[in-house]
C-alpha positions, 0 to 999 in steps of 0.5 A, spaced: 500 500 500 505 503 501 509 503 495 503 504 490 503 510 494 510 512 493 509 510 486 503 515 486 507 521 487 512 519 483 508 518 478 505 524 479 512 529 480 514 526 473 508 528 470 508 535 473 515 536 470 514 534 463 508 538 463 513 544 465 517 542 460 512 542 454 509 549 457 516 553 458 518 550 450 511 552 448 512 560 450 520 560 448 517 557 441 512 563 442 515 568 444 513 573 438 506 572 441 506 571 448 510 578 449 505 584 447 500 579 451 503 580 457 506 586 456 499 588 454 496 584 461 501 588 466 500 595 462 492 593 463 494 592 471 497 598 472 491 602 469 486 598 473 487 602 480 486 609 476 480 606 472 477 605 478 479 611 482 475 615 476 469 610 478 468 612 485 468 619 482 461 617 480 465 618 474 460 614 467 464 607 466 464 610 459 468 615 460 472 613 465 475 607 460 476 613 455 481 618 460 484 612 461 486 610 454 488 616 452 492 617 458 496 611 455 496 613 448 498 619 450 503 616 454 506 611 448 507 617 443 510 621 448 515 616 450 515 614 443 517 621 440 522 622 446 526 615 446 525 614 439 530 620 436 535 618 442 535 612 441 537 613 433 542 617 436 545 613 441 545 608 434 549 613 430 554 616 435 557 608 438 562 607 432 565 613 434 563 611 442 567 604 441 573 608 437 574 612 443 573 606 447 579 603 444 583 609 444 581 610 452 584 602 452 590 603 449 592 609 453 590 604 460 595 599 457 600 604 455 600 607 462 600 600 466 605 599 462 609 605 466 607 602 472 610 595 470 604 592 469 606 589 462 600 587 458 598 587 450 592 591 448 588 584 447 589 581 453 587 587 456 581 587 453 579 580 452 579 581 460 576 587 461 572 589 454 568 596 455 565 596 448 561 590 449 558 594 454 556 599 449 554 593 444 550 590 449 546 597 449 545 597 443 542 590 442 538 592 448 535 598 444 534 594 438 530 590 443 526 596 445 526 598 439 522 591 436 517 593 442 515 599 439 513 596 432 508 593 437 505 598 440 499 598 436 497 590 437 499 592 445 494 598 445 488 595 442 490 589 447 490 592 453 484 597 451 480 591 450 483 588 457 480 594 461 473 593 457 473 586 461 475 588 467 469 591 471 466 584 469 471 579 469 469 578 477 462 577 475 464 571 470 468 568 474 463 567 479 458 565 475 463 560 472 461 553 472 466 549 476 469 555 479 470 554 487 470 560 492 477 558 494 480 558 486 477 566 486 480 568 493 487 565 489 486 569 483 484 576 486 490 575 490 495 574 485 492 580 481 491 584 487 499 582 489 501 583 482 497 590 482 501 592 487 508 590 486 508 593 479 504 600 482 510 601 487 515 598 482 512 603 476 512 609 481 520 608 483 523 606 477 519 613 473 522 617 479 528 614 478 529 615 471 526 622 472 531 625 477 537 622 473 535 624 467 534 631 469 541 630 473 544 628 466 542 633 463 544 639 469 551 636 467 552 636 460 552 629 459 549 626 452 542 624 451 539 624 458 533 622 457 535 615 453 539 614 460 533 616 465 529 611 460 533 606 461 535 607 468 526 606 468 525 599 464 532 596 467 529 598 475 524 593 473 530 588 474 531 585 481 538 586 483 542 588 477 538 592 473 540 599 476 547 596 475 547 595 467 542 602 467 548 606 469 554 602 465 553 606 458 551 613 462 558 612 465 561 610 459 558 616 456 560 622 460 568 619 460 569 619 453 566 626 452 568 630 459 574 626 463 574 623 469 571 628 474 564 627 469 564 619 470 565 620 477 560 625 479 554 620 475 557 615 478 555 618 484 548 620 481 546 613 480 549 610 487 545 616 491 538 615 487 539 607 487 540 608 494 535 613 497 530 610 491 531 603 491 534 601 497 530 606 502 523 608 499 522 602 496 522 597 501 519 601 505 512 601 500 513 594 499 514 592 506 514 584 506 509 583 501 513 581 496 514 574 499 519 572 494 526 570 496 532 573 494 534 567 491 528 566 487 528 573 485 534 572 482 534 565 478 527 568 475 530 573 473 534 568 469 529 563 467 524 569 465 529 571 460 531 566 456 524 564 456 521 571 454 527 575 452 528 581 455 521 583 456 522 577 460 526 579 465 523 586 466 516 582 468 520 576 473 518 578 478 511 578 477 510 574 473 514 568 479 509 571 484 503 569 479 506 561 478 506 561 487 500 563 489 497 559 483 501 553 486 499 554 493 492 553 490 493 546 490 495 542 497 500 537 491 503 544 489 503 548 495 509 545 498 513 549 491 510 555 493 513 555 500 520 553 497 519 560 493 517 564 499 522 569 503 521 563 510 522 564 517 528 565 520 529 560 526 530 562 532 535 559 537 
Protein backbone atom coordinates (compact mmCIF):
# COMPACT_ATOMS: atom_id res chain seq x y z
CA UNK A 1 0.00 0.00 0.00
CA UNK A 2 2.91 1.93 0.86
CA UNK A 3 4.80 1.65 -2.48
CA UNK A 4 1.83 2.13 -4.58
CA UNK A 5 1.65 5.40 -2.57
CA UNK A 6 5.36 6.34 -3.40
CA UNK A 7 4.69 5.22 -6.93
CA UNK A 8 1.60 7.71 -7.00
CA UNK A 9 3.81 10.89 -6.07
CA UNK A 10 6.42 9.63 -8.42
CA UNK A 11 4.34 9.39 -10.97
CA UNK A 12 2.74 12.32 -10.41
CA UNK A 13 6.02 14.59 -9.73
CA UNK A 14 7.01 13.31 -13.24
CA UNK A 15 4.09 14.33 -14.94
CA UNK A 16 4.19 17.56 -13.23
CA UNK A 17 7.54 18.03 -14.51
CA UNK A 18 7.17 17.20 -18.11
CA UNK A 19 4.04 19.31 -18.47
CA UNK A 20 6.87 22.24 -17.29
CA UNK A 21 8.98 21.49 -19.58
CA UNK A 22 6.37 21.45 -22.73
CA UNK A 23 4.82 24.62 -21.14
CA UNK A 24 8.11 26.56 -20.97
CA UNK A 25 9.09 25.03 -24.59
CA UNK A 26 5.92 26.29 -25.81
CA UNK A 27 6.33 30.21 -24.74
CA UNK A 28 10.14 30.01 -25.59
CA UNK A 29 8.95 28.88 -29.04
CA UNK A 30 6.11 31.73 -28.96
CA UNK A 31 7.71 34.36 -27.89
CA UNK A 32 6.91 36.66 -30.72
CA UNK A 33 3.30 36.25 -29.38
CA UNK A 34 3.16 35.78 -25.73
CA UNK A 35 5.28 39.01 -25.25
CA UNK A 36 2.86 42.12 -26.25
CA UNK A 37 0.20 39.72 -24.42
CA UNK A 38 1.87 40.15 -21.23
CA UNK A 39 3.21 43.43 -21.77
CA UNK A 40 -0.50 44.09 -22.50
CA UNK A 41 -1.98 42.38 -19.02
CA UNK A 42 0.68 44.37 -16.86
CA UNK A 43 0.06 47.86 -18.65
CA UNK A 44 -3.73 46.79 -18.13
CA UNK A 45 -2.79 46.16 -14.26
CA UNK A 46 -1.30 49.42 -13.81
CA UNK A 47 -4.09 51.14 -15.10
CA UNK A 48 -6.73 49.46 -13.23
CA UNK A 49 -6.31 51.36 -9.93
CA UNK A 50 -6.94 54.98 -11.76
CA UNK A 51 -9.74 53.37 -13.68
CA UNK A 52 -11.26 52.51 -10.72
CA UNK A 53 -10.40 55.56 -8.52
CA UNK A 54 -12.46 57.59 -11.64
CA UNK A 55 -15.43 55.35 -10.72
CA UNK A 56 -15.57 56.12 -7.41
CA UNK A 57 -15.58 59.67 -8.52
CA UNK A 58 -19.14 58.63 -9.55
CA UNK A 59 -17.31 59.35 -12.97
CA UNK A 60 -19.58 57.02 -16.03
CA UNK A 61 -17.87 53.59 -16.87
CA UNK A 62 -17.62 55.08 -20.17
CA UNK A 63 -15.77 57.93 -19.75
CA UNK A 64 -13.62 56.86 -17.07
CA UNK A 65 -12.39 53.59 -19.76
CA UNK A 66 -11.53 56.98 -22.15
CA UNK A 67 -9.23 59.03 -19.84
CA UNK A 68 -7.72 56.32 -19.22
CA UNK A 69 -6.91 55.29 -22.83
CA UNK A 70 -5.86 58.48 -23.87
CA UNK A 71 -3.84 58.82 -20.86
CA UNK A 72 -1.98 55.60 -22.26
CA UNK A 73 -1.79 56.71 -25.50
CA UNK A 74 -0.60 59.97 -24.67
CA UNK A 75 1.60 58.50 -22.87
CA UNK A 76 3.06 55.87 -25.55
CA UNK A 77 3.53 58.73 -28.39
CA UNK A 78 5.22 60.97 -25.85
CA UNK A 79 7.77 58.22 -24.78
CA UNK A 80 7.92 57.02 -28.36
CA UNK A 81 8.72 60.88 -29.60
CA UNK A 82 11.12 61.06 -26.85
CA UNK A 83 13.19 57.80 -26.77
CA UNK A 84 12.95 57.09 -30.29
CA UNK A 85 15.08 60.13 -31.57
CA UNK A 86 17.58 59.04 -28.90
CA UNK A 87 17.91 56.03 -29.41
CA UNK A 88 18.55 56.66 -33.33
CA UNK A 89 21.28 58.86 -31.63
CA UNK A 90 22.60 56.90 -29.42
CA UNK A 91 22.98 54.22 -32.68
CA UNK A 92 24.70 56.93 -34.80
CA UNK A 93 27.20 58.06 -32.46
CA UNK A 94 28.55 54.46 -30.98
CA UNK A 95 31.29 53.54 -33.92
CA UNK A 96 32.75 56.88 -32.68
CA UNK A 97 31.87 55.92 -28.55
CA UNK A 98 33.80 52.03 -29.47
CA UNK A 99 36.63 54.03 -31.11
CA UNK A 100 37.21 56.32 -28.32
CA UNK A 101 36.81 53.50 -26.08
CA UNK A 102 39.94 51.62 -28.00
CA UNK A 103 41.86 54.58 -27.83
CA UNK A 104 40.74 55.03 -23.88
CA UNK A 105 42.25 51.01 -23.80
CA UNK A 106 45.45 51.83 -25.04
CA UNK A 107 46.32 54.69 -23.05
CA UNK A 108 45.22 52.48 -19.71
CA UNK A 109 47.64 49.61 -21.26
CA UNK A 110 50.45 52.27 -22.00
CA UNK A 111 50.10 53.62 -18.52
CA UNK A 112 50.10 50.37 -16.66
CA UNK A 113 52.84 49.69 -18.83
CA UNK A 114 54.89 52.53 -16.96
CA UNK A 115 53.70 51.28 -13.73
CA UNK A 116 55.32 47.76 -14.50
CA UNK A 117 52.34 46.03 -15.23
CA UNK A 118 53.04 44.72 -18.79
CA UNK A 119 50.24 43.67 -20.64
CA UNK A 120 49.24 43.99 -24.54
CA UNK A 121 46.32 45.71 -25.54
CA UNK A 122 44.37 42.35 -26.48
CA UNK A 123 44.90 40.69 -23.37
CA UNK A 124 43.70 43.66 -21.55
CA UNK A 125 40.54 43.89 -23.44
CA UNK A 126 39.96 40.25 -23.61
CA UNK A 127 39.63 40.85 -19.83
CA UNK A 128 38.06 43.96 -19.48
CA UNK A 129 36.26 44.85 -22.66
CA UNK A 130 34.35 48.36 -22.33
CA UNK A 131 32.97 48.42 -25.90
CA UNK A 132 30.84 45.03 -25.03
CA UNK A 133 29.13 47.40 -22.70
CA UNK A 134 28.07 49.74 -25.13
CA UNK A 135 27.25 46.91 -27.90
CA UNK A 136 25.26 45.35 -25.14
CA UNK A 137 23.22 48.94 -25.00
CA UNK A 138 22.76 48.69 -28.35
CA UNK A 139 21.14 45.18 -28.56
CA UNK A 140 19.09 46.24 -25.57
CA UNK A 141 17.66 49.49 -27.70
CA UNK A 142 17.30 47.37 -30.54
CA UNK A 143 15.08 45.21 -28.44
CA UNK A 144 13.37 48.16 -27.36
CA UNK A 145 13.02 49.20 -30.38
CA UNK A 146 11.21 45.87 -31.65
CA UNK A 147 8.96 46.62 -28.54
CA UNK A 148 7.74 49.83 -30.01
CA UNK A 149 6.78 48.11 -33.55
CA UNK A 150 4.22 46.63 -31.44
CA UNK A 151 2.70 49.47 -29.78
CA UNK A 152 -0.22 49.32 -31.65
CA UNK A 153 -1.09 45.38 -31.05
CA UNK A 154 0.00 46.23 -27.24
CA UNK A 155 -2.56 49.08 -27.05
CA UNK A 156 -5.59 47.69 -28.95
CA UNK A 157 -4.95 44.57 -26.46
CA UNK A 158 -4.94 46.50 -23.39
CA UNK A 159 -7.71 48.90 -24.20
CA UNK A 160 -9.89 45.55 -24.80
CA UNK A 161 -8.36 44.10 -21.39
CA UNK A 162 -9.72 47.22 -19.35
CA UNK A 163 -13.27 46.97 -21.41
CA UNK A 164 -13.39 43.49 -19.41
CA UNK A 165 -12.14 44.36 -16.08
CA UNK A 166 -15.37 45.65 -14.33
CA UNK A 167 -16.80 42.11 -15.24
CA UNK A 168 -14.07 39.83 -15.08
CA UNK A 169 -15.14 39.24 -11.30
CA UNK A 170 -18.58 38.65 -12.22
CA UNK A 171 -17.93 35.60 -14.95
CA UNK A 172 -15.83 34.06 -12.71
CA UNK A 173 -18.11 33.93 -10.10
CA UNK A 174 -20.69 32.92 -12.26
CA UNK A 175 -18.16 30.21 -13.99
CA UNK A 176 -19.36 26.87 -13.68
CA UNK A 177 -16.73 24.96 -11.81
CA UNK A 178 -15.04 27.96 -10.17
CA UNK A 179 -14.79 27.49 -6.42
CA UNK A 180 -14.92 30.15 -3.72
CA UNK A 181 -11.03 29.11 -2.77
CA UNK A 182 -9.83 29.36 -6.65
CA UNK A 183 -11.33 33.11 -6.63
CA UNK A 184 -9.90 34.02 -3.37
CA UNK A 185 -6.41 32.92 -5.02
CA UNK A 186 -6.89 34.98 -8.32
CA UNK A 187 -7.75 38.23 -6.83
CA UNK A 188 -4.77 37.91 -4.57
CA UNK A 189 -2.23 37.24 -7.08
CA UNK A 190 -3.97 40.26 -9.30
CA UNK A 191 -4.14 42.11 -6.02
CA UNK A 192 -0.05 41.47 -5.20
CA UNK A 193 0.93 41.97 -8.97
CA UNK A 194 -1.24 45.27 -8.81
CA UNK A 195 0.86 46.00 -6.17
CA UNK A 196 4.36 45.22 -6.97
CA UNK A 197 4.11 46.69 -10.49
CA UNK A 198 2.21 50.33 -8.98
CA UNK A 199 5.22 50.92 -6.31
CA UNK A 200 7.82 49.24 -8.80
CA UNK A 201 6.35 51.61 -11.59
CA UNK A 202 6.49 54.58 -9.43
CA UNK A 203 10.18 54.46 -8.08
CA UNK A 204 11.68 53.23 -11.17
CA UNK A 205 9.70 56.99 -13.21
CA UNK A 206 11.36 58.69 -10.28
CA UNK A 207 14.32 57.33 -10.80
CA UNK A 208 14.53 57.53 -14.20
CA UNK A 209 13.25 61.27 -13.81
CA UNK A 210 15.83 62.69 -11.28
CA UNK A 211 18.58 61.00 -13.27
CA UNK A 212 17.52 62.50 -16.32
CA UNK A 213 17.11 65.97 -15.13
CA UNK A 214 20.57 65.26 -13.14
CA UNK A 215 22.48 64.07 -16.54
CA UNK A 216 21.22 66.89 -18.30
CA UNK A 217 22.25 69.65 -15.33
CA UNK A 218 25.83 68.29 -16.10
CA UNK A 219 26.12 68.21 -19.73
CA UNK A 220 26.39 64.55 -20.12
CA UNK A 221 24.93 63.30 -23.84
CA UNK A 222 21.29 62.01 -24.49
CA UNK A 223 19.82 62.35 -21.00
CA UNK A 224 16.55 61.43 -21.49
CA UNK A 225 17.76 57.93 -23.03
CA UNK A 226 19.54 57.18 -19.95
CA UNK A 227 16.81 58.24 -17.36
CA UNK A 228 14.54 55.75 -19.84
CA UNK A 229 16.77 53.21 -19.44
CA UNK A 230 17.53 53.68 -15.65
CA UNK A 231 13.12 53.48 -15.60
CA UNK A 232 12.95 49.74 -17.72
CA UNK A 233 16.34 48.39 -16.10
CA UNK A 234 14.81 49.31 -12.33
CA UNK A 235 12.32 46.78 -13.19
CA UNK A 236 15.17 44.13 -12.92
CA UNK A 237 15.87 42.94 -9.03
CA UNK A 238 19.29 43.36 -8.34
CA UNK A 239 21.28 44.21 -11.43
CA UNK A 240 19.09 46.30 -13.21
CA UNK A 241 20.33 49.86 -11.71
CA UNK A 242 23.73 48.43 -12.13
CA UNK A 243 23.51 47.76 -16.03
CA UNK A 244 21.42 51.05 -16.35
CA UNK A 245 24.45 53.02 -15.05
CA UNK A 246 27.16 51.36 -17.07
CA UNK A 247 26.66 53.10 -20.57
CA UNK A 248 25.67 56.78 -18.82
CA UNK A 249 29.18 56.34 -17.29
CA UNK A 250 30.99 55.39 -20.04
CA UNK A 251 29.47 58.15 -21.98
CA UNK A 252 30.39 61.03 -19.80
CA UNK A 253 34.01 59.69 -19.51
CA UNK A 254 34.59 59.61 -23.10
CA UNK A 255 33.10 63.33 -23.56
CA UNK A 256 34.05 65.19 -20.44
CA UNK A 257 37.08 63.24 -18.27
CA UNK A 258 37.28 61.57 -15.08
CA UNK A 259 35.81 64.06 -12.79
CA UNK A 260 32.19 63.99 -15.18
CA UNK A 261 32.30 59.90 -14.83
CA UNK A 262 32.83 60.11 -11.09
CA UNK A 263 30.20 62.71 -10.26
CA UNK A 264 27.34 60.15 -12.44
CA UNK A 265 28.93 57.63 -10.66
CA UNK A 266 27.84 59.02 -7.59
CA UNK A 267 24.20 60.18 -9.19
CA UNK A 268 23.44 56.98 -9.75
CA UNK A 269 24.63 55.45 -6.38
CA UNK A 270 22.70 58.24 -4.37
CA UNK A 271 19.32 57.83 -6.10
CA UNK A 272 19.59 53.65 -6.40
CA UNK A 273 20.17 54.05 -2.52
CA UNK A 274 17.53 56.75 -1.48
CA UNK A 275 15.12 55.44 -4.14
CA UNK A 276 15.89 51.63 -4.23
CA UNK A 277 17.36 50.72 -1.16
CA UNK A 278 15.28 53.25 1.20
CA UNK A 279 11.76 54.08 -0.43
CA UNK A 280 11.08 51.45 -1.92
CA UNK A 281 11.11 48.78 0.86
CA UNK A 282 9.54 50.99 2.81
CA UNK A 283 6.46 50.98 0.29
CA UNK A 284 6.74 47.47 -0.42
CA UNK A 285 7.14 46.28 3.36
CA UNK A 286 7.21 42.43 3.27
CA UNK A 287 4.90 41.95 0.96
CA UNK A 288 6.50 40.50 -1.61
CA UNK A 289 7.06 37.21 -0.39
CA UNK A 290 9.66 36.02 -2.89
CA UNK A 291 13.40 35.20 -1.83
CA UNK A 292 16.18 36.87 -2.54
CA UNK A 293 17.31 33.76 -4.30
CA UNK A 294 14.31 33.07 -6.44
CA UNK A 295 14.11 36.69 -7.47
CA UNK A 296 17.14 36.40 -8.86
CA UNK A 297 17.27 32.90 -10.65
CA UNK A 298 13.51 34.12 -12.02
CA UNK A 299 15.14 36.77 -13.49
CA UNK A 300 17.49 34.37 -15.44
CA UNK A 301 14.82 31.89 -16.14
CA UNK A 302 12.18 34.69 -17.45
CA UNK A 303 14.75 36.00 -19.65
CA UNK A 304 15.65 33.30 -21.53
CA UNK A 305 12.47 32.17 -21.93
CA UNK A 306 10.89 35.66 -22.84
CA UNK A 307 13.74 37.91 -23.64
CA UNK A 308 14.43 40.97 -22.19
CA UNK A 309 10.84 41.81 -21.62
CA UNK A 310 11.05 38.84 -19.53
CA UNK A 311 13.30 39.77 -17.12
CA UNK A 312 11.64 43.42 -16.56
CA UNK A 313 8.17 41.23 -15.61
CA UNK A 314 10.28 38.48 -13.47
CA UNK A 315 9.32 39.16 -10.63
CA UNK A 316 5.62 39.42 -11.17
CA UNK A 317 5.17 37.10 -13.28
CA UNK A 318 7.43 34.46 -10.40
CA UNK A 319 4.57 35.98 -7.97
CA UNK A 320 1.53 34.90 -10.00
CA UNK A 321 3.12 31.00 -10.61
CA UNK A 322 3.47 30.64 -6.36
CA UNK A 323 0.37 31.90 -5.47
CA UNK A 324 -1.10 29.53 -8.09
CA UNK A 325 0.84 26.63 -6.71
CA UNK A 326 -0.19 27.42 -3.37
CA UNK A 327 -3.82 26.70 -4.52
CA UNK A 328 -3.08 23.11 -4.94
CA UNK A 329 -2.39 21.14 -1.41
CA UNK A 330 0.42 18.91 -4.13
CA UNK A 331 1.97 22.02 -5.01
CA UNK A 332 1.85 24.06 -2.04
CA UNK A 333 4.96 22.57 -0.65
CA UNK A 334 6.66 24.62 -4.14
CA UNK A 335 5.19 27.92 -3.16
CA UNK A 336 6.89 27.53 0.41
CA UNK A 337 10.10 26.72 -1.32
CA UNK A 338 9.88 30.17 -3.45
CA UNK A 339 8.81 32.01 -0.14
CA UNK A 340 11.30 34.57 1.95
CA UNK A 341 10.64 31.60 5.02
CA UNK A 342 11.14 32.05 8.53
CA UNK A 343 14.42 32.58 10.01
CA UNK A 344 14.62 30.07 13.06
CA UNK A 345 15.04 31.35 16.45
CA UNK A 346 17.76 29.88 18.60
Amino acid sequence: MRENGIQSVSYRTLMGLAAFIVVVAGMRAAQAMIVPFLLSVFIAIICTPLLTWLQNKRLPVWLSLLLVIVGVVGASFVVIALVGGAIDGFSQALPVYQEKLSQLTVRIVDWMAGMGLVLSSETFEEIFNPSSAMSLVSVMLKGLGGVFTNTMLILLTVIFILLEVSTFSGKLREASGVHAMTLDNVQAMVENVKRYMGIKTMTSLLTGVIISIILMFLGVDFPLLWGFLAFLLNFIPNIGSIIAAVPAILVSLLEMGVGSAVAVTVLYLVVNMGVGSMLEPRLMGNKLGLSPLVVFVSLVFWGWVLGPVGMFLSVPLTIAVQIALSSDEDSRWIAVLLGPGVKEVE
